[in-house]
VOFIKOL-557474 format. One record per residue (C-alpha): x, y, z. Coordinates in Angstrom, 1 decimal, decimal comma. Layout:
N
[[X Y Z]] ...
REM end
This chain:
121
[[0,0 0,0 0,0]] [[2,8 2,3 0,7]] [[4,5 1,5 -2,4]] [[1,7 2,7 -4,5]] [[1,0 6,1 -2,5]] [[4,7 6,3 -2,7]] [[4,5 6,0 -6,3]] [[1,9 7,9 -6,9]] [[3,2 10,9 -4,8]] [[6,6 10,4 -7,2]] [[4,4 10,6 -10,1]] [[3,0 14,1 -9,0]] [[6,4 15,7 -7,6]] [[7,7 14,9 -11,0]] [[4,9 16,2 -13,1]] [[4,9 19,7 -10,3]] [[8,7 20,3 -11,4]] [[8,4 20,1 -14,9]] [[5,4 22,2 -15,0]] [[7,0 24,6 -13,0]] [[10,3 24,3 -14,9]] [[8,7 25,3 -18,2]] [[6,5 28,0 -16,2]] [[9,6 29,7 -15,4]] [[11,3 29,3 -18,8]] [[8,4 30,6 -20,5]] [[6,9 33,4 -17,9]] [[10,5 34,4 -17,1]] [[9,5 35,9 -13,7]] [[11,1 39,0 -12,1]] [[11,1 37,2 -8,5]] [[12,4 34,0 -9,8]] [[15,4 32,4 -8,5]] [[16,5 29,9 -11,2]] [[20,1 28,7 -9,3]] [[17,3 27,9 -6,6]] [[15,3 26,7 -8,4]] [[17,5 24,2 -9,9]] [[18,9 22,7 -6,7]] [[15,2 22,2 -6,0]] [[13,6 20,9 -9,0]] [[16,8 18,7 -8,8]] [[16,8 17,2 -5,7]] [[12,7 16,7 -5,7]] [[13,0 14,9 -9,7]] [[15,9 12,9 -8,3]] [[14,4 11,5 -5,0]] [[11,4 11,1 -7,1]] [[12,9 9,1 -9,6]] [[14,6 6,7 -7,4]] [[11,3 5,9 -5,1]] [[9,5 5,3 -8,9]] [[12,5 3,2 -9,5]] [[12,1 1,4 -6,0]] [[8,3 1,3 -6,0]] [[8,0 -0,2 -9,9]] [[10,5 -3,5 -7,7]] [[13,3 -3,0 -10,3]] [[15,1 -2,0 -8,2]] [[16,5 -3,4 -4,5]] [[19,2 -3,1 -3,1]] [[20,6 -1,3 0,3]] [[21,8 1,9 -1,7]] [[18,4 2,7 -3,3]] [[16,7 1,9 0,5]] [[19,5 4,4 1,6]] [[18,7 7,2 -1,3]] [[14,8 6,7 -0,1]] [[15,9 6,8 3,7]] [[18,0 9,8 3,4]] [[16,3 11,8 0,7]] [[12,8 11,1 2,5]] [[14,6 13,2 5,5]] [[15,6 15,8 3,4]] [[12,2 16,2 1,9]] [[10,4 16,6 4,9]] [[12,5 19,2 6,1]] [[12,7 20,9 2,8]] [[8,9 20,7 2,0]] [[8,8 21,9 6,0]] [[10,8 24,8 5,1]] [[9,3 25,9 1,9]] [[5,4 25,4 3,0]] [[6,8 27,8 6,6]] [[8,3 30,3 4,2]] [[5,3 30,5 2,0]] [[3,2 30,9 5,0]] [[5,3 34,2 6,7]] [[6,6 35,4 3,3]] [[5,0 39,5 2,2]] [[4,7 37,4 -1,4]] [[2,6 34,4 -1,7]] [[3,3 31,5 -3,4]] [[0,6 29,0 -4,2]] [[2,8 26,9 -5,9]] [[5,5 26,9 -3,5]] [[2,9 26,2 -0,7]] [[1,3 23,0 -2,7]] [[4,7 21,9 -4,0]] [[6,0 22,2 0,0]] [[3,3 20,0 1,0]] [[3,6 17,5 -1,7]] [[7,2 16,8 -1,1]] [[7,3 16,7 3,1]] [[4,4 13,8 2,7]] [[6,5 12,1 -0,1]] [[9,7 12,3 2,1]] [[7,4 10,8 5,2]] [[5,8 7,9 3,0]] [[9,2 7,1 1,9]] [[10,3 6,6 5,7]] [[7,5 5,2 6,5]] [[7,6 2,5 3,8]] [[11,0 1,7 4,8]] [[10,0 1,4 8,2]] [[7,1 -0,5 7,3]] [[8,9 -3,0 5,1]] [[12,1 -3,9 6,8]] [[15,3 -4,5 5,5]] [[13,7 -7,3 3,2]] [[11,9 -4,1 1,0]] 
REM end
């Protein structure tokens, strides 16, 4: 069960950075950060990836449980951070504050399914 939501979460972030990756090299926004920007869409498309590569059962090992494990940590805090900065920023961000929420819940399913699973997953 948490495979699927896992994947399924992994199918969204992915489609929420390219969307917003063509938004911004289309649009071209004053207030855009695009160095930012990549770090982020990076790091979401790659832990994204890898769960989509984990959940699909291609792929087993300890270092893509590690990636999922370590990443998942990183998302939570980072999708923490962005939805708080969205929240007390003078400029709101609907996209920020939906993309913030999207990636702390993927980063706590992919703990969770790890947890969940043991080291057999």
């Amino acid at each position: 069960m948490l495979r699927g939501a896992l994947a399924i979460l992994a199918t969204a972030t992915l489609a929420a950075v390219g969307l917003l990756t063509l938004s911004l090299l289309v649009f071209r926004p004053t207030r855009a950060d695009y160095a930012a920007w990549a770090l982020w869409g990076t790091l979401f498309a790659g832990h994204s990836v890898a769960a989509l590569a984990w959940a699909s059962g291609r792929f087993r090992g300890p270092g893509i449980r590690a990636v999922l494990q370590i990443g998942g940590v990183v998302l939570v805090v980072s999708g923490a951070w962005l939805v708080r900065e969205t929240l007390t920023s003078s400029h709101f961000e609907g996209y920020q504050l939906v993309l913030g929420a999207l990636v702390a819940v993927q980063g706590a399913v992919a703990i969770a399914s790890r947890t969940k699973q043991g080291a057999s997953a």
